[in-house]
C-alpha positions, 0 to 999 in steps of 0.5 A: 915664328921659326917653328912655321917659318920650319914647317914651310920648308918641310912642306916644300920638301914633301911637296917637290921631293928635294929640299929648296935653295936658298932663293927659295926658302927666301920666298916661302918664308918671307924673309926679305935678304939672303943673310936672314935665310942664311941664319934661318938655316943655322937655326934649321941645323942647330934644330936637326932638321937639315944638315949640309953636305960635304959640297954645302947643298941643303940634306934633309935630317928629320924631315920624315913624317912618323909613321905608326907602327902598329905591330906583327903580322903572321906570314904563316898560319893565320893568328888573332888580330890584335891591333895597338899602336906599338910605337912610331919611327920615321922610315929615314931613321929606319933605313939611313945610317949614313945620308950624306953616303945614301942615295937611290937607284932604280934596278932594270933586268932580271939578274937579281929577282933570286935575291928579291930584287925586280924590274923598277925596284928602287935601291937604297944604297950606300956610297963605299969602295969597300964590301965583304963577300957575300953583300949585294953590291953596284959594282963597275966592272969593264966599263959598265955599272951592274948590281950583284953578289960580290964574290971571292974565290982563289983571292979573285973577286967575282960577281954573281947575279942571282938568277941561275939564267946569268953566268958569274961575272969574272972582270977581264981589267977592272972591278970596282966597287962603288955602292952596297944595298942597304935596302930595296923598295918596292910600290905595289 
């Protein structure tokens, strides 16, 4: 019974892109007191499928769908086409080191395209105030939140925008850093 009590909750995450409350999985499920959502949702962690964060709010785990991963495709000369399942690996997994640290963000500009990233790219990135030169970083700096290369010269730190229209950004108070990119995604 718990196993489609669970694939209800799954199907509400993939449905509206965010796990349900509590009232909500009262409601989906069936069940008739919060109590019982409550132990529900014990079994639900237990299993790996969701977890809490540090506020207590619902994370998916192993919500993700598998998908199949079928192989290599030459990005070079053309070569055989030879298609066989090589294996499955849910894109969370892939992706997501740390979730209760991961969150999304859409980039705007052009400062980034050098680096690959676009207008609308969707960021993965991973809450931090630590990063090492050279790593992409979301940064505050003098009162506004920007995306670029941080940089290091003379034991001053910097950001370097990856497009050669944009000039360094050297802070007059204050950089900080908030975020690393862990990953960029992008629909076509």
């Amino acid at each position: 019974m718990n196993e489609e009590r669970k694939q209800h909750v799954i199907a509400f995450y993939h449905r509206h892109k965010r796990m349900p409350s509590y009232s909500e999985i009262m409601r989906i499920t069936g069940y008739r007191s919060k109590n019982a959502v409550h132990y529900f949702v014990d079994w639900l962690i237990g299993e790996g499928v969701v977890g809490k964060d540090k506020r207590g709010r619902l994370i998916p785990r192993s919500l993700s769908r598998d998908i199949c991963f079928v192989g290599l495709v030459q990005a070079g000369f053309p070569s055989p086409a030879e298609e066989e399942l090589v294996d499955t690996m849910s894109l969370d997994d892939y992706l997501i080191e740390n979730r209760e640290a991961t969150y999304l963000m859409r980039a705007t500009g052009d400062s980034m395209i050098d680096a690959g990233i676009v207008d609308g790219d969707m960021l993965l990135v991973e809450r931090t105030d630590k990063a090492k030169p050279g790593a992409i970083v979301i940064a505050f700096v003098d009162g506004a939140r920007t995306i670029k290369y941080l940089r290091e010269r003379g034991g001053r730190y910097y950001l370097e925008p990856a497009n050669k229209k944009y000039k360094p950004i050297v802070p007059r108070e204050e950089l900080r850093i908030e975020a690393i990119l862990k990953g960029v995604v992008r629909k076509y």
